[in-house]
C-alpha positions as CSV (number, residue, x, y, z in Angstrom):
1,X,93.7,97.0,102.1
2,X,95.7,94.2,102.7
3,X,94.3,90.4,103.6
4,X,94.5,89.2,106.8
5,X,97.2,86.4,104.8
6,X,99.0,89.3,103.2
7,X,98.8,90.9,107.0
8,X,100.1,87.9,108.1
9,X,102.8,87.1,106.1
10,X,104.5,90.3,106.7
11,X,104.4,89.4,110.5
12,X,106.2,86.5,110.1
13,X,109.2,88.2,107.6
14,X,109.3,91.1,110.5
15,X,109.2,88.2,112.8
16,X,111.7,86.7,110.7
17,X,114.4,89.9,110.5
18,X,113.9,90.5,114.8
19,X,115.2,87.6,115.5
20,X,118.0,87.0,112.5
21,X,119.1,90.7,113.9
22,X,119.4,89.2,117.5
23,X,120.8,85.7,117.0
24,X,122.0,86.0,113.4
25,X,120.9,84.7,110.0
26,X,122.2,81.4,110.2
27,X,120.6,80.6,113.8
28,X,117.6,81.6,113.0
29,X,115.3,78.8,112.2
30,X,112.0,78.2,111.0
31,X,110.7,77.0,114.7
32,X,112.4,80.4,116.2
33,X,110.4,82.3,113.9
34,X,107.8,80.6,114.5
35,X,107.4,80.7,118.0
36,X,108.4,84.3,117.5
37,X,105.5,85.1,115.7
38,X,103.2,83.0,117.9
39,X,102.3,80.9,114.5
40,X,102.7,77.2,114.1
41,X,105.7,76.1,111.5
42,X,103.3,75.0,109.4
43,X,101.9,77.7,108.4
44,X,105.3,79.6,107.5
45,X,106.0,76.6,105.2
46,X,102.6,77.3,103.5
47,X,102.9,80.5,103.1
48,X,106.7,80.8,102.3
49,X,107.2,77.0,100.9
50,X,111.0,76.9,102.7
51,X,113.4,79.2,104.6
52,X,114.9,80.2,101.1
53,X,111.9,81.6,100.1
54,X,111.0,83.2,103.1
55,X,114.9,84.3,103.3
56,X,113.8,86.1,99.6
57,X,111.1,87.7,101.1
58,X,113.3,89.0,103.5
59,X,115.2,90.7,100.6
60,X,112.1,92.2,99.5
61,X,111.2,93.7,102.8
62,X,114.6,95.3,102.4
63,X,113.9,96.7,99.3
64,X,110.5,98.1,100.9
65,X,112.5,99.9,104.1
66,X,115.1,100.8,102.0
67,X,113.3,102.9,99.3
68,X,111.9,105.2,102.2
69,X,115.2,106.8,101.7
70,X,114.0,108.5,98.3
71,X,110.6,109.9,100.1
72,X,110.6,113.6,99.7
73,X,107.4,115.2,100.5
74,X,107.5,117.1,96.6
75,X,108.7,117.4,93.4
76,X,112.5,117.8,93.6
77,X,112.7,120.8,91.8
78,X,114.7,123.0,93.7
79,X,118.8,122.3,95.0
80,X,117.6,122.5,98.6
81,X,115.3,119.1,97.9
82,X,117.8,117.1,95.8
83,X,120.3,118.0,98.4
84,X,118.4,116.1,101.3
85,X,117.9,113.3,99.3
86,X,121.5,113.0,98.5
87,X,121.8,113.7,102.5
88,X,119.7,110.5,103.4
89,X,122.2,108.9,101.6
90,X,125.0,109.2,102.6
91,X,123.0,109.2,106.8
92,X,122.6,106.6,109.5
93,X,118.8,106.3,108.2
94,X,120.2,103.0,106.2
95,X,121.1,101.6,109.3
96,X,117.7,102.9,111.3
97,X,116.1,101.7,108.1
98,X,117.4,98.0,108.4
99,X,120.0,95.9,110.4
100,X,123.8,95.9,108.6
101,X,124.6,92.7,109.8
102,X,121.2,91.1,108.7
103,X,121.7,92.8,105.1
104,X,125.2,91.6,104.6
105,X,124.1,87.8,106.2
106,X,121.5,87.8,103.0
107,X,123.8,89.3,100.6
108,X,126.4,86.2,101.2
109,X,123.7,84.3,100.0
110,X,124.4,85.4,96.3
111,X,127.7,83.9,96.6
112,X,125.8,80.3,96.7
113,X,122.9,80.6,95.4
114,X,121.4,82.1,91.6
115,X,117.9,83.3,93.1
116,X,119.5,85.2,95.4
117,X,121.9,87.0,93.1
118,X,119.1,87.9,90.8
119,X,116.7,89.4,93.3
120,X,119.8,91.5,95.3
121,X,120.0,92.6,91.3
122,X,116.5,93.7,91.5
123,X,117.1,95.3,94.5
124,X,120.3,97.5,93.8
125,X,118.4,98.0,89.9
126,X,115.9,99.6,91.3
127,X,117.1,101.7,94.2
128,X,119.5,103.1,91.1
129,X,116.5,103.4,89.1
130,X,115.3,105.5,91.7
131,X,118.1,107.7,92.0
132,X,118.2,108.6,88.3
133,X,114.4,109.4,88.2
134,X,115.1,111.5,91.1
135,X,118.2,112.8,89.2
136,X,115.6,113.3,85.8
137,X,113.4,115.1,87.7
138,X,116.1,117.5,89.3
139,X,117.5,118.4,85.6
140,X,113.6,118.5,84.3
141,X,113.3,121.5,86.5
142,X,116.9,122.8,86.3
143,X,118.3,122.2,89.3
144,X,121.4,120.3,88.1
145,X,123.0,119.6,84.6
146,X,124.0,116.2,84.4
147,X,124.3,114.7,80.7
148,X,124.0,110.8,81.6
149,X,121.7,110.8,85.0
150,X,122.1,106.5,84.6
151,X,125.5,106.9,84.6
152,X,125.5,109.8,87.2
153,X,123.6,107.4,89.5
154,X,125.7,104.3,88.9
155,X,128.8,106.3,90.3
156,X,126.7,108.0,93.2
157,X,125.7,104.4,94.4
158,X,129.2,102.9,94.1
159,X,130.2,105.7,96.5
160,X,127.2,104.4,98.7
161,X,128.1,101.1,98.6
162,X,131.4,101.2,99.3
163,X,131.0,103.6,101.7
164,X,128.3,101.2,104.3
165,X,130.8,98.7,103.3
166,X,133.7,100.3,104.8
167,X,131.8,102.0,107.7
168,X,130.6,98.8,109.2
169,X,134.2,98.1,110.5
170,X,134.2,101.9,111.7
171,X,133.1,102.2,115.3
172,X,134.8,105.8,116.7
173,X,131.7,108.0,116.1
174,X,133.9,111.0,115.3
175,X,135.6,109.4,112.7
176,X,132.3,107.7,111.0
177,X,130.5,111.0,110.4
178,X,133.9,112.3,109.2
179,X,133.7,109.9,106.4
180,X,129.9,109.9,105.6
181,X,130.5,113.6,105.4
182,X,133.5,113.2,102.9
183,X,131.3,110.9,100.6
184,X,128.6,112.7,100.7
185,X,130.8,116.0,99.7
186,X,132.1,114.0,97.1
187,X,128.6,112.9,95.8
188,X,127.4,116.7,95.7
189,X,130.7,118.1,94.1
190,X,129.9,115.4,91.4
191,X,126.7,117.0,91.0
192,X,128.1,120.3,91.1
193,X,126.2,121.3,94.5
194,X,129.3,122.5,95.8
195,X,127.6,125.3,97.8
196,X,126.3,123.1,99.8
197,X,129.0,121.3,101.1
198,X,129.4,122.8,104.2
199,X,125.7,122.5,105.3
200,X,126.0,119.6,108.3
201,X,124.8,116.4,107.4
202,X,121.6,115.4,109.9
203,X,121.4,112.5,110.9
């Protein structure tokens, strides 16, 4: 169970990402979060020591919403399983899961600043990491074949990447879930789930 600082701290970073998400990252100060979370600045400073490091927190709460993506209710031993994860994906869940414009506001950071190229690190290290356990589980129990499942994950993600990257200047609907359904085709012909190509992706 979680302290009433702990419970309070994560108030303040979802404080924090509401209003970055309406007025931007670099608008939103200390005071608006603040008077957001109906705390005084003092306490934010406390807790958090600057805006960097409550900006870093941010990251992490990122990293938090963003692994929800991997949650399958099982083992991922059978096609039908591995093929939903690969589904959420390549889905609008990343962008249900946390604001696009608020993500790419924090990953400029790195540009300017080492701590925040190490922890965006951590966070793309271990959403990969995820993917290949998910990927070691799937061969474990014969579902796939892959040989390197590091490797195998490193090229799935690129396609991610690039693929949010490119979609955010996409805004015909038709033509966005057109792509995300060619990547994610791509992604399962990779992993030989070719069958399954022409199963709809849900969004």
């Amino acid at each position: 169970m979680k302290s009433i600082g702990e419970r309070r701290k994560q108030e303040i970073i979802k404080a924090f990402y509401s209003e970055a998400n309406k007025k931007g990252l670099e608008n939103t100060s200390i005071a608006i979060v603040a008077e957001r979370a109906g705390v005084n600045p003092s306490l934010i400073i406390h807790y958090f020591k600057s805006r960097e490091g409550l900006l870093l927190s941010l990251v992490d709460y990122i990293l938090e919403r963003y692994l929800t993506i991997y949650h399958v209710k099982s083992t991922v031993d059978t096609k039908e399983k591995l093929v939903e994860t690969i589904g959420n994906l390549f889905s609008r869940k990343w962008n249900r899961l946390f604001s696009d414009g608020v993500f790419y506001s924090c990953y400029a950071q790195i540009y300017q600043n080492k701590q925040f190229k190490l922890r965006f690190k951590e966070l793309h290290d271990l959403l990969h990491e995820k993917l290949q356990k998910t990927l070691d589980e799937a061969v474990a129990h014969g579902v796939i074949s892959v040989d390197n499942t590091s490797e195998m994950s490193e090229i799935i993600f690129a396609l991610v990447d690039g693929a949010y990257y490119y979609l955010g200047m996409v805004d015909d609907k038709e033509a966005y879930s057109h792509r995300v359904a060619v990547y994610r085709q791509t992604a399962l012909r990779l992993l030989k789930l070719d069958e399954f190509i022409a199963i709809p992706v849900k969004e």
